[in-house]
C-alpha positions in Angstrom: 0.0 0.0 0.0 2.2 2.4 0.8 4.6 1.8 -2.0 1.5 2.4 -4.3 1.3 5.5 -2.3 4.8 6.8 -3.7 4.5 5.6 -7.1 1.2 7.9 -7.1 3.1 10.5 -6.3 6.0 9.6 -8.4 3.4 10.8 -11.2 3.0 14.6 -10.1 6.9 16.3 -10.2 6.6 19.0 -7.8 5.6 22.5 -9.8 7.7 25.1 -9.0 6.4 28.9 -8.5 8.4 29.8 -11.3 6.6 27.5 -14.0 3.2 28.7 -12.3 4.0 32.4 -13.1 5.3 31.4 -16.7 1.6 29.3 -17.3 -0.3 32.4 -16.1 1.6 34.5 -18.0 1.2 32.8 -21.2 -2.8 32.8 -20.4 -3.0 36.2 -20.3 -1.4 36.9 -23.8 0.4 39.5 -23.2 -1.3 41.8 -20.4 0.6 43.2 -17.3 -0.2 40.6 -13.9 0.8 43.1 -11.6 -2.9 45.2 -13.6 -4.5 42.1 -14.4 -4.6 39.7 -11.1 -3.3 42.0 -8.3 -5.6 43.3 -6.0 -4.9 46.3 -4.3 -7.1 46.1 -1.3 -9.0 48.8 0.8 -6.2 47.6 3.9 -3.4 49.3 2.1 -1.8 46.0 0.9 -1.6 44.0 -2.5 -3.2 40.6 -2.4 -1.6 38.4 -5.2 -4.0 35.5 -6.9 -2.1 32.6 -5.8 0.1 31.9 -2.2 2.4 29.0 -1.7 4.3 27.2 0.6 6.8 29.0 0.4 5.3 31.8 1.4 4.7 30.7 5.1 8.6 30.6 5.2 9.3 33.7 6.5 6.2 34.0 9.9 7.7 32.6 12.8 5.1 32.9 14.6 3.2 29.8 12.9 5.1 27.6 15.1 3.2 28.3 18.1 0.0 25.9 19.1 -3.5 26.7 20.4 -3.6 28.6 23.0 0.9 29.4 22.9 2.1 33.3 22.9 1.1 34.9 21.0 -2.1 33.4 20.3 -2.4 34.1 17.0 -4.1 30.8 16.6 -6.7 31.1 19.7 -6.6 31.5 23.4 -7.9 27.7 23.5 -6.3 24.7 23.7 -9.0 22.9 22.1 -12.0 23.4 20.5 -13.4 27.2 19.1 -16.4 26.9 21.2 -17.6 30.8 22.0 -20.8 32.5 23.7 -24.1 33.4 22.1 -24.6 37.0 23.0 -27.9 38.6 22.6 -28.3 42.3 23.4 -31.1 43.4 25.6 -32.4 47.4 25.9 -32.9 48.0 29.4 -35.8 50.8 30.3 -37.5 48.6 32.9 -35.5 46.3 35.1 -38.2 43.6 35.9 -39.0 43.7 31.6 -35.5 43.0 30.9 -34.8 40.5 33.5 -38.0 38.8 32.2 -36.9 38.4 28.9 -33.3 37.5 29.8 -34.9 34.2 31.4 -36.6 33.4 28.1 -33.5 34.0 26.3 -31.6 32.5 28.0 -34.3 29.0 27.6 -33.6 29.6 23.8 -30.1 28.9 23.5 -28.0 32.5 24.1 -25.8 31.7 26.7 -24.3 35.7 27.0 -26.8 38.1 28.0 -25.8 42.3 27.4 -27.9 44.4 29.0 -28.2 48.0 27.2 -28.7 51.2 29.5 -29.7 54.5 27.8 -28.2 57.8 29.3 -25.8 58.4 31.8 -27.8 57.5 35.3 -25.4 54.9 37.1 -26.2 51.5 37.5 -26.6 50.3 41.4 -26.4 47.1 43.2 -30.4 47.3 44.3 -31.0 48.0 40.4 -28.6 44.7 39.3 -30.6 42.7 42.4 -33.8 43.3 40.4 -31.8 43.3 37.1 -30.7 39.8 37.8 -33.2 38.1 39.7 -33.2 34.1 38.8 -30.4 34.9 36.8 -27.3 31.9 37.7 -23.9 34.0 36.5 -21.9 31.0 37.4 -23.6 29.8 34.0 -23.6 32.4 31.3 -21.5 36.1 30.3 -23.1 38.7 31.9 -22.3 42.2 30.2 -23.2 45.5 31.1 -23.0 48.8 28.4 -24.4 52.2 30.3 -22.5 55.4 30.5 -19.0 55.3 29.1 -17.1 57.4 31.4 -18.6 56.7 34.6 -17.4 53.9 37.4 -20.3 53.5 39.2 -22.2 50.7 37.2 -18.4 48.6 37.7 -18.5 49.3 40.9 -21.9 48.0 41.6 -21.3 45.0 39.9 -18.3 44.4 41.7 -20.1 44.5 44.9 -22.7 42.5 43.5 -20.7 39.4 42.6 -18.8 39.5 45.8 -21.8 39.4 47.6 -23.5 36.8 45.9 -21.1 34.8 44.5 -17.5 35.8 46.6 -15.1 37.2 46.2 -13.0 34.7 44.3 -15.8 34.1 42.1 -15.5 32.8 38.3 -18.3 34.7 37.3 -17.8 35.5 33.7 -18.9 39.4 33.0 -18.2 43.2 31.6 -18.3 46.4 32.1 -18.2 48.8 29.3 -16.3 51.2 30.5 -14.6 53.5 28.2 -13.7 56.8 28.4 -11.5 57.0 25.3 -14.5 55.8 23.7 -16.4 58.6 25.2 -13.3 60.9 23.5 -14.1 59.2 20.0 -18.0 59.5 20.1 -18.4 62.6 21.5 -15.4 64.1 22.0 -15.0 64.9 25.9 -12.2 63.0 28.3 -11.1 64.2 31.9 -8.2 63.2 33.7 -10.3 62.3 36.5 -12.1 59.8 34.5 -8.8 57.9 34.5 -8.4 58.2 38.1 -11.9 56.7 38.8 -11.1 53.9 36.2 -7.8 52.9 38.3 -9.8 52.7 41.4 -12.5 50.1 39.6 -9.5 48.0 38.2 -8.0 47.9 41.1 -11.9 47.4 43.2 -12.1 44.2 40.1 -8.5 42.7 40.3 -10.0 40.2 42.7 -12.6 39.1 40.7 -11.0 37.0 37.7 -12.8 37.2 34.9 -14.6 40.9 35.1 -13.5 42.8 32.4 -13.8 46.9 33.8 -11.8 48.1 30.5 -13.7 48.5 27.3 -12.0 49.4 23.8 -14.4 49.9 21.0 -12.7 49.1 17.5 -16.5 48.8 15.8 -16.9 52.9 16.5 -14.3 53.2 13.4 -15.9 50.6 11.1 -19.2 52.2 11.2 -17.5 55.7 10.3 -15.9 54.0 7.1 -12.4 52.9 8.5 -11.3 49.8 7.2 -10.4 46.6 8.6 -6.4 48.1 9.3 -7.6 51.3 10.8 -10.2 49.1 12.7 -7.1 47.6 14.9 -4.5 50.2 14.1 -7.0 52.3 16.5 -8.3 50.0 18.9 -4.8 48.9 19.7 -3.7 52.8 20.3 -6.1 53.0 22.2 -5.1 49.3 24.3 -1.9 50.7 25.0 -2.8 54.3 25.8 -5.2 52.6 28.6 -2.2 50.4 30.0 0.0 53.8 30.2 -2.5 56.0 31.6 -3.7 53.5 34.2 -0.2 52.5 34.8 1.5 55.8 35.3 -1.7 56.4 38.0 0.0 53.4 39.6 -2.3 50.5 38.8 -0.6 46.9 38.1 0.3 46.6 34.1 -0.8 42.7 34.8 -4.4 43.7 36.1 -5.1 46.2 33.5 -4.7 43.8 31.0 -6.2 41.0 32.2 -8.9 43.8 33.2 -9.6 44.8 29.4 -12.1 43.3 26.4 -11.9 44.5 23.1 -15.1 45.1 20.8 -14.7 44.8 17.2 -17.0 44.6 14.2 -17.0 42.9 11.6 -18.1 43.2 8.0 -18.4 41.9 4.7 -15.4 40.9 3.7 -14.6 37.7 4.3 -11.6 36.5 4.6 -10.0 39.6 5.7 -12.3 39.8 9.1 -11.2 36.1 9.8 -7.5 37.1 9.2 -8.0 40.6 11.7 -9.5 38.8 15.0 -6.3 36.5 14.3 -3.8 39.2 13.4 -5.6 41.3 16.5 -4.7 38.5 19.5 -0.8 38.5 17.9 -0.4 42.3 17.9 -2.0 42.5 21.2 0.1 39.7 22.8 3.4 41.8 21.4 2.3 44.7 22.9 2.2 43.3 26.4 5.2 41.5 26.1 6.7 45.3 25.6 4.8 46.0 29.3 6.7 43.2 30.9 3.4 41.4 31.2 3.7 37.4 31.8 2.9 35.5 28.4 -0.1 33.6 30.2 -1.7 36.7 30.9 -1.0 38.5 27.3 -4.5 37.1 25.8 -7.1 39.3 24.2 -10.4 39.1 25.0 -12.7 39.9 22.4 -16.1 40.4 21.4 -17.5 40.9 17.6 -20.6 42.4 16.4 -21.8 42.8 12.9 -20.8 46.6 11.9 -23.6 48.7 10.1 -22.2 50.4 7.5 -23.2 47.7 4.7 -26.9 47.1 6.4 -29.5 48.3 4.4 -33.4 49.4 4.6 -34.4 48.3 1.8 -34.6 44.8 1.0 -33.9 44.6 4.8 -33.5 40.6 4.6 -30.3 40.9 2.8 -29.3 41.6 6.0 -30.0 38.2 7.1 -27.1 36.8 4.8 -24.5 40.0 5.5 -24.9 39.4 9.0 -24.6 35.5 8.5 -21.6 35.0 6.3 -19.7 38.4 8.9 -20.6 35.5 11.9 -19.0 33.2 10.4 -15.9 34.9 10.1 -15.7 36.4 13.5 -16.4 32.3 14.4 -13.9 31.2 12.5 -11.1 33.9 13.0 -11.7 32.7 17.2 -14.1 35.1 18.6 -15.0 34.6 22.1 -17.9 35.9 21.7 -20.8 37.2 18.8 -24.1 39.5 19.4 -25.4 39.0 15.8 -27.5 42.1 14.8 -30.8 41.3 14.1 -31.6 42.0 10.4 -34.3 44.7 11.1 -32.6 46.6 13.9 -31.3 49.9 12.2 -34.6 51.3 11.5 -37.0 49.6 14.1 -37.1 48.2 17.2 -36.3 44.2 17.2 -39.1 42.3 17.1 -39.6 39.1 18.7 -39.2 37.4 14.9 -36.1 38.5 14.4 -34.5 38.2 17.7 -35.2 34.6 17.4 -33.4 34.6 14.1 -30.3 36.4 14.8 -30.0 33.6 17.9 -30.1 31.1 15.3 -27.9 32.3 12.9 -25.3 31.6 15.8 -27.3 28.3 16.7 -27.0 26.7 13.6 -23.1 27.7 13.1 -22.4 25.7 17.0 -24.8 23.0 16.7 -25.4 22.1 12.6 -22.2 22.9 11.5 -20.1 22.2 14.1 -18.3 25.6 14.0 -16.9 24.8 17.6 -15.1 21.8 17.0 -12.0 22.9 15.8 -9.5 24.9 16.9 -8.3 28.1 14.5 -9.8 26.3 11.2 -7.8 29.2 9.5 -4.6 27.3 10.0 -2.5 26.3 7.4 -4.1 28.5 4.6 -1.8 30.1 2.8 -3.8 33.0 1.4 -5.8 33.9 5.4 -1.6 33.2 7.0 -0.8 35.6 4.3 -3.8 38.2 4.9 -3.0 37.8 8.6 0.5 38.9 8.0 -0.3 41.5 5.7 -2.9 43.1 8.4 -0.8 42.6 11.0 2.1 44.7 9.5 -0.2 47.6 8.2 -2.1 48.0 11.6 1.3 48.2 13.2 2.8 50.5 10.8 -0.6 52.7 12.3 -0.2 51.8 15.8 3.5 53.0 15.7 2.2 56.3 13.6 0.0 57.3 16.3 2.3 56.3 19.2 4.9 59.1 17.1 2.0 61.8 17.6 1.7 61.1 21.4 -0.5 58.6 21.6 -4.0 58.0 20.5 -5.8 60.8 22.8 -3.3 63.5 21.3 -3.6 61.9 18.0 -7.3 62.0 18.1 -7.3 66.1 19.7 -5.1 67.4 16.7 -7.7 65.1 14.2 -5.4 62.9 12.8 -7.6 59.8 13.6 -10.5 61.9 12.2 -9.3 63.1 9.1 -7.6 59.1 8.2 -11.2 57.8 9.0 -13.4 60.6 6.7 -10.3 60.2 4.3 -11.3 56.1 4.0 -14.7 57.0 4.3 -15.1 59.5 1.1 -12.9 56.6 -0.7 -15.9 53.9 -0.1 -18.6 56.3 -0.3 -17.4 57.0 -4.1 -16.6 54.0 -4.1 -20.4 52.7 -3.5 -21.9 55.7 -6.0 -20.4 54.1 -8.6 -20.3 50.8 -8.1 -17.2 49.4 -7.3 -18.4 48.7 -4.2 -21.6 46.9 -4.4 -24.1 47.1 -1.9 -26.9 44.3 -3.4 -30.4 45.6 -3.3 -29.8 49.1 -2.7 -26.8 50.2 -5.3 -27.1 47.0 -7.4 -30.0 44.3 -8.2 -32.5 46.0 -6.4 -36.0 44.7 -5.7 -38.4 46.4 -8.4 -41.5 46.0 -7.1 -40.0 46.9 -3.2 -41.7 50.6 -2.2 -41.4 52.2 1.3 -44.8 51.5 2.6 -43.8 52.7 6.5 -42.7 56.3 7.3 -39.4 55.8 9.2 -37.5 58.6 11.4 -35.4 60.6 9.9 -32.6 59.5 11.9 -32.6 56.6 10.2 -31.1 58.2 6.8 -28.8 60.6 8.6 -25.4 60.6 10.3 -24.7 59.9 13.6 -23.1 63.1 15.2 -23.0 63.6 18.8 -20.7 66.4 20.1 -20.8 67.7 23.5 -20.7 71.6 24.5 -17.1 70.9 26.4 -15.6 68.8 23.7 -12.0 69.1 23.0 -12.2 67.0 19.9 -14.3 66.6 16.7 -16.2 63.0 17.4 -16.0 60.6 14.7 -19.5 60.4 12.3 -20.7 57.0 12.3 -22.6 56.2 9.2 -24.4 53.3 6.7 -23.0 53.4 3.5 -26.5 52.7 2.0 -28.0 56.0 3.1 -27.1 58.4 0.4 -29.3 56.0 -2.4 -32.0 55.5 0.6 -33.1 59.1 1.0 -33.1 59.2 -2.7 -35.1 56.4 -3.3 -37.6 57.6 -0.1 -38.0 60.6 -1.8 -38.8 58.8 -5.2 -41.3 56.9 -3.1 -43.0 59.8 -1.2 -43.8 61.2 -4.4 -44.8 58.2 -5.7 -48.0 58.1 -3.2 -49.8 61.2 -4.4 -48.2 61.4 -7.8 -47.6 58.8 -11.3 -43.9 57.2 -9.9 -41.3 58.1 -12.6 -41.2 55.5 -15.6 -38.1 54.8 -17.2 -38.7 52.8 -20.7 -36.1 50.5 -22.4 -36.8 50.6 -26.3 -34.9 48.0 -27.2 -34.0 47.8 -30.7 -31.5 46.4 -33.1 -29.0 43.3 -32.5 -30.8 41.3 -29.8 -27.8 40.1 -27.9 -27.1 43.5 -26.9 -30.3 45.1 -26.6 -31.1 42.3 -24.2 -28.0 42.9 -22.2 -28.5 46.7 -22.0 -31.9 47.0 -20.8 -31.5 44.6 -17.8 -28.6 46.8 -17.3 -31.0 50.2 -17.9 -33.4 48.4 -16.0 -31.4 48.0 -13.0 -30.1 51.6 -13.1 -33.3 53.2 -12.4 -34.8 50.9 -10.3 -32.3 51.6 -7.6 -33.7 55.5 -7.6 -37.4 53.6 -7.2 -38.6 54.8 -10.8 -40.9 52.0 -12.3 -38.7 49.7 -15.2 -40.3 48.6 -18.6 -38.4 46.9 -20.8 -39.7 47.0 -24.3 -40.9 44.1 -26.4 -37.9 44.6 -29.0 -38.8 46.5 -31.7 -38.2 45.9 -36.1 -38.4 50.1 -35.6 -37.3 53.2 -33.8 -40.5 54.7 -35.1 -42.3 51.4 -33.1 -40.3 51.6 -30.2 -41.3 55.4 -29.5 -44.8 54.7 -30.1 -45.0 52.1 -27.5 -42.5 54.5 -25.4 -45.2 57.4 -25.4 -48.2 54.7 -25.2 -46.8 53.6 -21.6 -46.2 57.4 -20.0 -42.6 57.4 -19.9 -41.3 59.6 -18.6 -36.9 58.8 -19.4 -36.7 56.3 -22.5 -33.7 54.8 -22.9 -32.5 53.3 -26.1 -30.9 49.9 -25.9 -28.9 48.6 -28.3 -25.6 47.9 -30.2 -22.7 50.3 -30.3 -22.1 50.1 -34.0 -26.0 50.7 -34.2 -26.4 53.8 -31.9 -25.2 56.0 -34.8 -28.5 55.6 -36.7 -31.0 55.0 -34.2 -29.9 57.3 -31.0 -30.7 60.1 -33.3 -34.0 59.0 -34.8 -35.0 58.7 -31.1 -33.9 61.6 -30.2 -35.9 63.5 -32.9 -39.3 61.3 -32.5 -39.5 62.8 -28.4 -41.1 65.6 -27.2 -40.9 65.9 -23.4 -38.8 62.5 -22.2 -35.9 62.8 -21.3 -33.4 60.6 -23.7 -31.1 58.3 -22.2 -28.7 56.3 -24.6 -27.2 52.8 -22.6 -23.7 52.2 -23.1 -20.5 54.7 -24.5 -20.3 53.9 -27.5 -17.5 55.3 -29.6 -19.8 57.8 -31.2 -20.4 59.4 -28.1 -18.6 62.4 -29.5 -21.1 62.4 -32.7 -23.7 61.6 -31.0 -23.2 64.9 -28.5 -22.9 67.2 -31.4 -26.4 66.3 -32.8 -27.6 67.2 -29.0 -27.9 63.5 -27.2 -26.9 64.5 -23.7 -27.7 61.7 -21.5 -25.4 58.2 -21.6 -25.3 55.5 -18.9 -22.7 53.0 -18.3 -20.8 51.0 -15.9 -18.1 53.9 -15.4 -21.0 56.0 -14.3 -21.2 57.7 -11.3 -24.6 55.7 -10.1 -25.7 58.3 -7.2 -24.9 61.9 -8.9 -26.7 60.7 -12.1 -29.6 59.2 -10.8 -30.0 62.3 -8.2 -29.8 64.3 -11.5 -32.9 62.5 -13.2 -34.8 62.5 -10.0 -34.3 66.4 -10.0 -36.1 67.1 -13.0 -39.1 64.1 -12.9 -39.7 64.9 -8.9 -40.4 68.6 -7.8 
């Protein structure tokens, strides 16, 4: 058998890289691979199509096992098993406690409570709070004020009491007031002095985290994945020096600290940050002198909101599937999965129970827990782990040169790289190069806003206090700017005809075919009704059918080589619409002299031009 084995083998010579770059470049006849099959990602990195071996050669750190410094491959020795968080808005105790037991019956096995406003959180509010409610078997988290100690210190009393003072209770506090800096622009020196004493009040308590660093804030603002942890590390580190030089124990601030992160659409990448996260974390301490053992990061993931969408809101279902998934898979210890209706309503009872699921179905159908760091041993996510990995320090290092990340942040340097990114994916998503499905691609045609929804909703999310010494960070979907024009297509729509944008298709029927599903899903994603024409043996057809319907933008749809005749003929046969020719053709130029304005392709800017047509059909 096994000499079978070799003689199998015998039969496939090793290929070397070499001969692979000579195949592909023979494929491509000629064109440049660095332009044809090199991505440039939104990290700041190239990302080539193929990895090798070879390529792991140079990361030492691949040697280490599960649950080894620097834990780039998991804090556990075995197994990826994490916790089930479901997020609970608190505005009366007894109603959240309530429906933390019937969560908690339905598979969540973390429970986050939510606390509006800045009123502190006390020990008789967490007695009622947590009535019935056995810590010693689930996470227990706790997000109120930012800046205040008092809610930490309450639950610190609280688990002594109740459980003792050596207790494993597993919990957190979300205390934060760099955070605070970040959202809204105030910090105090006292509220580093207060945050010493609660680390030091929590040091006997194990595993309370007292320390919160937000890294999500940054990805719902438009940062990418390496800003993401560029920034949340800064921030790490600036809370280990400020707590430290108070006099608190470098150990206990760290063990003391949980990291928030969100995660997003991009696959692979997200898998390859949570890993490249726990090593750059782990390096840092080591620079603090803290003990290996106690150089783990803890971290929690939740979906970001920057790619969630209003309309067609169940395409939210699978964004915020596939981004669990890779927080899973990259070792999160824990995931609150957002439900898929939760940026413009309240979360109904349906889809709570679905966003459990989602997580159900990854831990109990596919097994997601089993293994430890699946990741392992892929070259391309070891390679994208790298590659994140040096970028985010490159940016951790850059901010530690301007002072640190609360200096850095004052003088809007963190500001202006975030709005920088930000105005990059925003163009980005306005002309399609970033797809966003059912709002800026394949939308739904027969989908109308039939609900009024707040105005807050479509807006950005700006909250600046009267003694803030910074500019707060703008925190943002990148669906709204095609929402508020498709609303306002839509509030017209109920008193008045909805705009009607006609396809006369005409000409070679390959291409006419091709260009009015593309017309077609142009205008539908401004709300205007679609028709596609039957296909027409005339122009002089095609219009009359055009005018027969009510349109009000008729687009011809046809071949380039074609346009020459027939864009003209159109043009002259209209009265009031407002021609539209689909494609560039290369008589563009001809076509513009004889007074054909209006041409829509892929390289169009999707938002401007549809806001333009929406101008003059909606007053």
């Amino acid at each position: 058998m096994a000499e079978n084995k070799i003689k199998l083998f015998q039969e496939f010579p090793p290929v070397s890289t070499e001969d692979w770059q000579n195949k592909i470049e023979t494929d491509l006849k000629g064109k440049d691979f660095e332009k044809a099959l090199v991505w440039r990602s939104n990290e700041g990195f190239k990302v080539q199509p193929y990895y090798r071996q070879e390529d792991l050669s140079q990361l030492e750190y691949l040697n280490s096992m599960p649950g080894e410094f620097p834990y780039l491959r998991g804090n556990k020795v075995s197994g990826n098993d994490w916790f089930i968080r479901q997020d609970i808005k608190v505005s009366d105790l007894e109603e959240a406690n309530k429906k933390a037991l019937e969560i908690l019956q339905k598979g969540v096995n973390s429970l986050g409570f939510i606390f509006k406003g800045c009123d502190a959180v006390s020990i008789d509010d967490l007695k009622v709070l947590l009535k019935d409610i056995c810590l010693d078997a689930i996470e227990l988290n706790i997000v109120g004020c930012s800046k205040k100690t008092a809610t930490g210190k309450a639950l610190v009393q609280y688990i002594t009491e109740v459980y003792g003072a050596d207790s494993k209770v597993l919990a957190s506090v979300a205390t934060d007031p760099i955070g605070s800096l970040t959202k809204s622009g105030t910090i105090t020196d006292e509220n580093f002095a207060n945050l010493k004493e609660l680390v030091e009040e929590a040091a006997a308590i194990e595993n309370l985290s007292v320390v919160k660093v937000d890294g999500k804030v940054y990805r719902d603002a438009g940062a990418t994945i390496v800003q993401e942890l560029g920034f949340a590390l800064s921030v790490g580190a600036q809370y280990v020096s400020k707590l430290s030089e108070l006099g608190a124990d470098v150990t206990t601030i760290a063990k003391k600290m949980k990291f928030n992160f969100g995660v997003g659409a991009n696959y692979f990448m997200e898998i390859a940050k949570i890993r490249a996260a726990r090593l750059l974390w782990a390096k840092i301490l080591e620079a603090y002198k803290v003990a290996p053992e106690d150089a783990k990061m803890r971290i929690h993931s939740e979906n970001t909101i920057f790619n969630k969408t209003v309309y067609d809101p169940y395409v939210n279902m699978l964004r915020t599937q596939t981004e669990a998934m890779s927080a899973v898979l990259g070792g999160t210890d824990s995931l609150t999965v957002l439900p898929f209706n939760a940026i413009y309503e309240e979360s109904t009872t349906f889809s709570d129970r679905i966003a459990r699921n989602q997580q159900i179905l990854l831990k109990e159908e596919s097994h997601f827990d089993k293994i430890t760091d699946p990741a392992a041993g892929s070259y391309y996510i070891e390679n994208l782990t790298d590659s994140i990995a040096d970028e985010a320090w490159k940016l951790f290092l850059e901010i530690d040169d301007k002072g640190g990340y609360i200096e850095a942040f004052v003088n809007g340097v963190v500001q202006d790289k975030v709005e920088a990114t930000a105005a990059k994916m925003d163009n980005a998503i306005a002309t399609r190069r970033e797809n966003i499905l059912g709002t800026n691609q394949f939308p739904n045609f027969n989908e109308y806003m039939e609900y009024e929804l707040s105005e807050e909703v479509f807006k950005k999310h700006y909250f600046k206090k009267e003694n803030a010494i910074a500019e707060p960070l703008k925190t943002y979907r990148g669906a709204q700017a095609f929402e508020v024009m498709r609303a306002a297509t839509d509030a017209y729509a109920e008193k008045n005809k909805r705009p009607l944008a006609f396809m006369l298709t005409v000409g070679n029927l390959n291409m006419r075919k091709a260009r009015a599903q593309f017309a077609c899903n142009f205008f539908a994603v401004a709300g205007f009704a679609v028709k596609e024409g039957k296909g027409y043996a005339s122009v002089e057809e095609g219009v009359a059918d055009a005018k027969a319907e009510g349109a009000d933008i008729v687009v011809i749809c046809s071949s380039d080589d074609e346009y020459a005749e027939f864009a003209p003929a159109v043009a002259e046969a209209l009265t009031n619409e407002i021609f539209v020719v689909a494609g560039a053709p290369a008589c563009t130029d001809e076509l513009k002299a004889k007074g054909i304005e209006n041409f829509i392709s892929v390289r169009s800017n999707l938002l401007e031009e549809l806001k333009s047509y929406q101008s003059k059909l909606i007053k």
